[in-house]
C-alpha positions as a printed Julia matrix, in Angstrom:
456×3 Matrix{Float64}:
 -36.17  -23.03  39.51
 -37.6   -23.61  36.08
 -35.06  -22.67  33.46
 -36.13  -20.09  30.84
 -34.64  -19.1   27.85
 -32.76  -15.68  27.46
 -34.73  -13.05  25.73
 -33.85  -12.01  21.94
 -33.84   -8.59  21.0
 -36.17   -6.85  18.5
 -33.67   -4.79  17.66
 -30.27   -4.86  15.77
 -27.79   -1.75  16.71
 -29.2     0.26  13.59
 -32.6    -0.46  13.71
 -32.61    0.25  17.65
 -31.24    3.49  16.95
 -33.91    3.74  13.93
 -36.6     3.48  16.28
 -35.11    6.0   18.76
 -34.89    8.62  15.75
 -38.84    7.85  15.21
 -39.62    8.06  18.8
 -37.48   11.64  19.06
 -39.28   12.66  15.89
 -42.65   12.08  17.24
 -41.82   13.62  20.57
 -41.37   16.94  18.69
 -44.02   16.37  16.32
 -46.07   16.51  19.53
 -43.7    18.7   21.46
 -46.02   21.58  21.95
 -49.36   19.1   22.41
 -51.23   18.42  25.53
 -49.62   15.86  27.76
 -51.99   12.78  27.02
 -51.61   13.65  23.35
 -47.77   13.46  23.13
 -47.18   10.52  25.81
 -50.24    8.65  23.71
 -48.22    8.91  20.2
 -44.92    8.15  21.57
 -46.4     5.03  23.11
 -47.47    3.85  19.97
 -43.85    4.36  18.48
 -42.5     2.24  21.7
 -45.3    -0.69  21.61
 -45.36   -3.41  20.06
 -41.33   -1.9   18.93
 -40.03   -3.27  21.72
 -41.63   -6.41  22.54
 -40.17   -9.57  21.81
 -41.24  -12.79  20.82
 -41.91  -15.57  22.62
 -38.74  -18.55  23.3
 -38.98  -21.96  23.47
 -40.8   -23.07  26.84
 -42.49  -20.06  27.03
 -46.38  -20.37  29.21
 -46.73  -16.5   28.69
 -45.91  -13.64  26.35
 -44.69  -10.32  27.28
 -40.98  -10.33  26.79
 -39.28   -6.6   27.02
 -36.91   -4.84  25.01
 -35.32   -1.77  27.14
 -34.61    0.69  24.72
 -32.18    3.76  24.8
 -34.76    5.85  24.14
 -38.19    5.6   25.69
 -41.24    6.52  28.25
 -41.62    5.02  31.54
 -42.9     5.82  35.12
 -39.58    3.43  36.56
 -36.82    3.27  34.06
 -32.73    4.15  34.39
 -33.74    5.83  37.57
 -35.61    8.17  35.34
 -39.21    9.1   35.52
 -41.12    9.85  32.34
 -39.25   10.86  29.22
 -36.35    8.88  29.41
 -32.56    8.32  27.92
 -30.32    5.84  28.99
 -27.03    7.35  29.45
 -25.41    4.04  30.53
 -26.23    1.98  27.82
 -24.71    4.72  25.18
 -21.04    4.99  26.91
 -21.39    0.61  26.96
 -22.51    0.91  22.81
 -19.79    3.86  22.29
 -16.94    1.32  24.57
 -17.96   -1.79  22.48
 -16.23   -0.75  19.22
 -19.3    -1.37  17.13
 -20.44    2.14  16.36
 -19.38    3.59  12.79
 -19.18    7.38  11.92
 -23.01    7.92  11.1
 -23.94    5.9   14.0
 -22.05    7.95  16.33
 -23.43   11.35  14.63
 -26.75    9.98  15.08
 -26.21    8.99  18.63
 -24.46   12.27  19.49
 -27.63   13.79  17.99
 -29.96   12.01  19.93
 -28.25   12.43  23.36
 -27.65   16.39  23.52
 -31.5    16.55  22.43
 -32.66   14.65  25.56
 -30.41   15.97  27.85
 -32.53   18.96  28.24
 -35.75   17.23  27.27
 -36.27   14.53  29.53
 -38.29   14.53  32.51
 -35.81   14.24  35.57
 -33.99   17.39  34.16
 -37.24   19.29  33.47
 -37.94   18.33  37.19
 -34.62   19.03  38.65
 -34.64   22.38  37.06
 -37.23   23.64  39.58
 -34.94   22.46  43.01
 -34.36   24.54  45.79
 -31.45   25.43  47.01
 -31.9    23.3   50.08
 -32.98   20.46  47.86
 -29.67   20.72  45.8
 -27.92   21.1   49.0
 -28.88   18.34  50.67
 -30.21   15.71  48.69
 -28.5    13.16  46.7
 -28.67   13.48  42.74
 -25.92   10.47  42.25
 -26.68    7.08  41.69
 -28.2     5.63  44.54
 -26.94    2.33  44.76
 -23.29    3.44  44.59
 -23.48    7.07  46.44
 -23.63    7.47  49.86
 -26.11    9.75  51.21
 -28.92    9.85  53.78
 -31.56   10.76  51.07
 -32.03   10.74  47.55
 -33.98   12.83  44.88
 -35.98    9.03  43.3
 -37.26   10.03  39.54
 -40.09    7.27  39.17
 -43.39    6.7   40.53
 -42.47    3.89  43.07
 -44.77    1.6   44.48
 -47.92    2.02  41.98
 -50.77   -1.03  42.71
 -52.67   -0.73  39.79
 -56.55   -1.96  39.71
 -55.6    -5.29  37.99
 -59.45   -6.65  38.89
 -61.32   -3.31  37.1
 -59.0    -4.84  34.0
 -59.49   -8.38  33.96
 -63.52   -7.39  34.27
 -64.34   -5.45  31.89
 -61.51   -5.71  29.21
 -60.01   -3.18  26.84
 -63.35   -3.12  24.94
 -65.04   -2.76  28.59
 -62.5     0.11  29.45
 -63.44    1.6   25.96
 -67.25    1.66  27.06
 -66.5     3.5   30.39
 -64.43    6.07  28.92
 -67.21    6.53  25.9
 -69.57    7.25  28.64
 -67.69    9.67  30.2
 -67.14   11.61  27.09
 -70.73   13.2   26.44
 -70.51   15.36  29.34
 -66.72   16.31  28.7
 -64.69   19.61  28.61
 -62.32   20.19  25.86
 -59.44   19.11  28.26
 -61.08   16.11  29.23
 -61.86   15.14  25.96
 -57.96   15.4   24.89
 -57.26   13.03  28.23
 -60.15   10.2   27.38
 -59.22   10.46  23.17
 -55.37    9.27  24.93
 -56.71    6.66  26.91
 -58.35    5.09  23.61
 -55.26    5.72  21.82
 -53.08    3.71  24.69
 -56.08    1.05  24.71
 -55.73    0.47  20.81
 -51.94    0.41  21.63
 -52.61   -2.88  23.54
 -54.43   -4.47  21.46
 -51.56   -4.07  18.88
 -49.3    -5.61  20.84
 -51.54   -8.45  21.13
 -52.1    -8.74  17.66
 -48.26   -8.76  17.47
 -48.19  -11.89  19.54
 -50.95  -13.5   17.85
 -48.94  -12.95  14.49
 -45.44  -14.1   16.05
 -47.51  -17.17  17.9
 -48.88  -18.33  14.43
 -44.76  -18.21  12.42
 -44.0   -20.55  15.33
 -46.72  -22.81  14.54
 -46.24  -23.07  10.89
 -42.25  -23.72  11.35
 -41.16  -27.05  11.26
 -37.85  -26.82  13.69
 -40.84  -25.85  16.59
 -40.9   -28.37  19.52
 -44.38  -30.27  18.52
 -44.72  -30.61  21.85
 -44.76  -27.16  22.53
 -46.5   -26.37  19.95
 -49.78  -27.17  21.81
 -48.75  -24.65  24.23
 -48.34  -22.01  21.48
 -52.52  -23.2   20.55
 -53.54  -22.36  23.91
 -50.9   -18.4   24.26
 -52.37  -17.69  20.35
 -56.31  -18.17  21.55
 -55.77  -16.42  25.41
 -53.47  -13.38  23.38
 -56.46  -13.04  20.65
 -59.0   -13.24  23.36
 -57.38  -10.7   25.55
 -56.51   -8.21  23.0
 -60.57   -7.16  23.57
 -62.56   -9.68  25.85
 -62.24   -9.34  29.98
 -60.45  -12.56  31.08
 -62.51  -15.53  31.66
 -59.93  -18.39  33.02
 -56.95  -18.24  34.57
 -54.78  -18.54  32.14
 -56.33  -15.47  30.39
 -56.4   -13.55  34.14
 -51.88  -14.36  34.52
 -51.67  -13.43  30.88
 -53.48  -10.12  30.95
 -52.07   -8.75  33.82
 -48.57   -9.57  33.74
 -48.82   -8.31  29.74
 -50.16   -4.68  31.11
 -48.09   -4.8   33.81
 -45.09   -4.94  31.58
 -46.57   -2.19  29.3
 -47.73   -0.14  31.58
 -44.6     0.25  32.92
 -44.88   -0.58  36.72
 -43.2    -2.75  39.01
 -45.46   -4.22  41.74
 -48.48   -6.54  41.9
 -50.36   -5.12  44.74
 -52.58   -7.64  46.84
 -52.6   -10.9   43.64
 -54.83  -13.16  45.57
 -58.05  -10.58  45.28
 -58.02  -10.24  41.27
 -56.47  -13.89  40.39
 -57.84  -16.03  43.16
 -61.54  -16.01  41.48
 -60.02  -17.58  38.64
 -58.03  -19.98  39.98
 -60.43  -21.26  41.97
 -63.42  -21.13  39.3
 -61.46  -22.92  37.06
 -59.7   -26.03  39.17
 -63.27  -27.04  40.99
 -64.83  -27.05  37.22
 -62.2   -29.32  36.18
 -60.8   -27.05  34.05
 -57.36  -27.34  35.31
 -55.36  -29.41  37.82
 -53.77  -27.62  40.56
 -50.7   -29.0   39.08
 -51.68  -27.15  36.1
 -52.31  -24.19  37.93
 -48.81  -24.24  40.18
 -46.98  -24.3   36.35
 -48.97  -21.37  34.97
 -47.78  -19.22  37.91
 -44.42  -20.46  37.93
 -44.24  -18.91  34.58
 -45.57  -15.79  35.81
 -42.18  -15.93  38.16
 -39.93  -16.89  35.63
 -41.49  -14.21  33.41
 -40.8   -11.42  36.77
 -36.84  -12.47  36.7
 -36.38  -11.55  32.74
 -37.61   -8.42  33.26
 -34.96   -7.82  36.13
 -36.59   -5.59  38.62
 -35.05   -6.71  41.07
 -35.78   -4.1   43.83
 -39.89   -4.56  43.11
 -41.9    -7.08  41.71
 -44.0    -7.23  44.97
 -46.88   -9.51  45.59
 -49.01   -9.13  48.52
 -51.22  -12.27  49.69
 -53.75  -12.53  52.96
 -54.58   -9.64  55.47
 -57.93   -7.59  55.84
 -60.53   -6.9   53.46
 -60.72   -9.36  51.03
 -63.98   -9.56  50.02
 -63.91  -13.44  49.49
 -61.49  -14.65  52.24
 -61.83  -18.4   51.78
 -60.78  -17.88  47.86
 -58.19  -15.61  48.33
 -56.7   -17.95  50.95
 -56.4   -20.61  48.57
 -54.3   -18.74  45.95
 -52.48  -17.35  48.51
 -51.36  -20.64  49.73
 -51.0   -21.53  45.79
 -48.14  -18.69  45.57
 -46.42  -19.9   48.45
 -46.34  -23.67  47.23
 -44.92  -22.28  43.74
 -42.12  -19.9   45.43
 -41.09  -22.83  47.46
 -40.36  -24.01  44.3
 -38.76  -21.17  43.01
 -35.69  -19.74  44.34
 -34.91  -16.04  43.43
 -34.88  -12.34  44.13
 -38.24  -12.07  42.86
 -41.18  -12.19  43.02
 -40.97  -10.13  46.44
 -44.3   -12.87  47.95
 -45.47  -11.17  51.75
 -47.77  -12.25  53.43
 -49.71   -9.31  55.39
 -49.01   -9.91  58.99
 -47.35   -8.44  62.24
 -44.27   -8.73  62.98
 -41.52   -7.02  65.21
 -38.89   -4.59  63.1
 -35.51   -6.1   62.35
 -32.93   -4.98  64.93
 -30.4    -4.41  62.24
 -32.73   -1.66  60.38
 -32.89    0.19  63.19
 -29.3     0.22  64.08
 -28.58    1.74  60.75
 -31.48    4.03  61.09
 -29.5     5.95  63.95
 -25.75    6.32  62.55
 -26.17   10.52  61.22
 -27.58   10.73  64.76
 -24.4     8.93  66.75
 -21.98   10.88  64.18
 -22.15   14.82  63.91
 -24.54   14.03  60.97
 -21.2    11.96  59.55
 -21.02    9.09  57.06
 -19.25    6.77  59.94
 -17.24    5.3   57.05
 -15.84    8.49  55.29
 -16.42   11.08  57.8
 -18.64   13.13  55.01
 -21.32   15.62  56.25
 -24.75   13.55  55.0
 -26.96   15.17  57.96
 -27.08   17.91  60.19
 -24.92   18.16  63.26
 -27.61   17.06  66.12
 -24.48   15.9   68.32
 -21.98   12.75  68.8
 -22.63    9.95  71.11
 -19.97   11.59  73.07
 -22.02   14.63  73.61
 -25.52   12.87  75.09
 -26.75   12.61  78.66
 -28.88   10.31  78.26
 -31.26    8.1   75.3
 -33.6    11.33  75.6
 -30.57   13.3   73.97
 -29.9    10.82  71.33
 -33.29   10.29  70.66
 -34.06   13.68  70.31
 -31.2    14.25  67.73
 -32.21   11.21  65.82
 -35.73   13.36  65.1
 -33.93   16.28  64.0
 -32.29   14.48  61.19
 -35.72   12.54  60.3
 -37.4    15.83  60.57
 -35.14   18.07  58.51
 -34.8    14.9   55.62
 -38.56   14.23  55.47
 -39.57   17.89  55.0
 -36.87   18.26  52.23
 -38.19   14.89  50.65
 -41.61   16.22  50.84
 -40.55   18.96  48.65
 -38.99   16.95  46.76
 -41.84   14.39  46.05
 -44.24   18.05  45.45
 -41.81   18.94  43.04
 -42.19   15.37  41.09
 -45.83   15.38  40.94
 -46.09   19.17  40.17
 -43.58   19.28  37.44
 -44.14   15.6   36.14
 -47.77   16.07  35.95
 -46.6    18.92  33.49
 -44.85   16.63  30.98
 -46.67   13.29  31.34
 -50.15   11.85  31.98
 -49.38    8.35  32.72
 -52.06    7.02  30.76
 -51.83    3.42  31.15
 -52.0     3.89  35.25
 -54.64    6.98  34.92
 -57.01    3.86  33.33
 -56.41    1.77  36.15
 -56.41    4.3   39.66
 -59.96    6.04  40.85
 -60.64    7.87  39.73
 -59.29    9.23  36.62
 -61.66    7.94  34.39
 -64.9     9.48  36.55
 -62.98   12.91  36.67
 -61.5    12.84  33.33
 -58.45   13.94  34.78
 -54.94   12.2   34.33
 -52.76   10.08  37.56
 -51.36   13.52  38.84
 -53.01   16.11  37.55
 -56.3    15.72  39.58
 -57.5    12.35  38.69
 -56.45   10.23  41.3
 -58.93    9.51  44.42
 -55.31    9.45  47.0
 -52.26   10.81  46.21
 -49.97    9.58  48.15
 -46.07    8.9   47.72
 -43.12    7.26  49.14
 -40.44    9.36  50.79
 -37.47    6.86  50.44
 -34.19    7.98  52.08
């Protein structure tokens, strides 16, 4: 594995909890606003805040600052409006916090307790809901199913951005706007808002790119790299991407603002470019291998380490012999690249692991029992002690399925409902069909198929 450079913060202590003042500040500003409207001006309080600046050996740009205070779809196990809990009680155990600092602090964490979206969320439960499913922490907790804050498992478009641009997205929402309700109107004047927010942080590069450049204790010979990240920032911040340096750059810079955490199927929206570009001679494939191992190394600093999915090969591909070339590019780099992430498949058939489905069956073989502790997790369908035969067993295993799903399916109702209430998601609402056609945002109508992931 390449080695990379740890990433600097933006931020000291008091200017981190500066920022979190302005972002609370502009959250009530816009407290009583529509949803696009609010999310839209926080976001331009977050980005380019927390971005940081490129390190030495850097191919890409895009480094992240996680901030207490901020909006997300995925972040802290928190969907939305977001405080992070954790990283106050490590600040307020570090011995670094003075009297304001803790006033301020104290300030800032009884106002989100009640404002941020997985309490606004929770608030509407069932009882059956509260009963049953898991609120803790799910890593640590043991349960058989968990209430998940975050929309999980989000494939944006990635090719509808590197084609038309932010100036091409622009044009497509402009069009949309002539025939628009009021409502709608509010929804697209956010998207241009979030669009405008991009292009800032690409300016911010640009302008960070260009101090490197003009100090001396640079490495001059990465300095030429720094050329090549200034032009493919400065193109990007308006311009659809035309090489492939422009395509990695682009997406993995709005993947990382937009807040998600997968890839969706890579070799249909960067396999054009890869391929355009090494038969013109404008790369090697050597060339080509390093630019995507720096899309890897750039997936491990941002430490998501349960995502960061890639999916290469498999039906419907509109150009199968091109996207079988990248795809074979992204295995050759992850053979040279050994970590969690990215998560590379490769879409084909296989049997299920024999292990998953063992544990799939323990509430079944138990009274509904944690094995381990002896804690009621499930309903009491029986004990292996109790069946006649597989029939019985399997039969109990469906209860618990059954009785989990349908309180997970309330559960993931209750998300969309209530999230949908606070939040508009405007940087995925660009990039799902079809949000921009209906002028509606991700969850409140917009999307073409809502679907979800009922993780337990």
């Amino acid at each position: 594995m390449s080695s990379i450079a740890e990433t600097v913060s933006p931020f000291t202590m008091e200017e981190e909890i500066i920022y979190c003042q302005k972002f609370t500040s502009v959250y009530k500003e816009h407290q009583h606003d529509s949803a696009a409207s609010r999310e839209a001006a926080c976001l331009e309080v977050q980005y380019p805040a927390c971005m940081c600046p490129p390190q030495p050996g850097d191919l890409l740009v895009g480094r992240y600052y996680h901030p207490l205070v901020l909006f997300s779809p995925q972040a802290c196990s928190s969907l939305g409006y977001c405080f992070d809990e954790a990283k106050l009680r490590r600040w307020e155990n570090s011995g670094q916090l003075g009297y304001a600092q803790r006033r301020d602090l104290s300030e800032l964490e009884a106002f989100w307790k009640y404002e941020n979206t997985n309490q606004y969320i929770r608030s509407h439960d069932t009882p059956l809901m509260k009963q049953w499913l898991s609120h803790e922490d799910f890593t640590k907790d043991r349960a058989v199913a968990y209430s998940l804050y975050r929309l999980s498992g989000t494939h944006q478009d990635f090719g509808t951005l590197l084609k038309y641009g932010v100036d091409g997205l622009h044009e497509r929402i402009t069009e949309k706007q002539a025939y628009a309700d009021a409502e709608s109107l509010d929804f697209y004047d956010g998207l241009h808002r979030v669009l405008n927010t991009f292009s800032r942080i690409c300016q911010y590069y640009a302008e960070e790119i260009e101090a490197l450049l003009q100090s001396e204790s640079t490495d001059p010979a990465w300095k030429t790299e720094l050329e090549e990240m200034k032009a493919c920032v400065a193109h990007i911040a308006h311009a659809p991407a035309s090489s492939f340096r422009e395509a990695i750059q682009l997406t993995y810079l709005w993947w990382v603002y937009s807040g998600s955490a997968n890839f969706g199927r890579m070799d249909t929206y960067l396999g054009e470019y890869y391929v355009h570009d090494v038969d013109h001679g404008m790369i090697t494939e050597q060339r080509a291998q390093d630019l995507l191992l720096a899309l890897w190394n750039m997936m491990v600093l941002k430490n998501q380490v349960y995502d960061c999915r890639i999916f290469v090969g498999g039906k419907g591909r509109k150009n199968e012999a091109v996207c079988d070339r990248f795809a074979l590019l992204a295995i050759q780099t992850t053979r040279r690249f050994h970590d969690v992430v990215p998560q590379l498949s490769l879409r084909i058939y296989k049997g299920m692991n024999e292990k998953v489905y063992d544990a799939a069956l323990e509430a079944a073989l138990f009274h509904g029992k944690d094995a381990e502790t002896g804690e009621q997790i499930g309903i009491d369908t029986g004990g292996l002690e109790t069946y006649a035969s597989f029939d019985d067993l399997l039969d109990a295993y469906k209860k618990q399925v059954e009785h989990f799903v349908a309180l997970l399916a309330k559960m993931e109702e209750a998300e969309y409902v209530y999230a949908s209430r606070k939040c508009a998601f405007l940087t995925f609402s660009l990039l799902f069909d079809d949000c921009i056609a209906r002028g509606k945002p991700l969850l409140g109508g917009g999307v073409r198929y809502l679907g979800g992931t009922l993780e337990s």
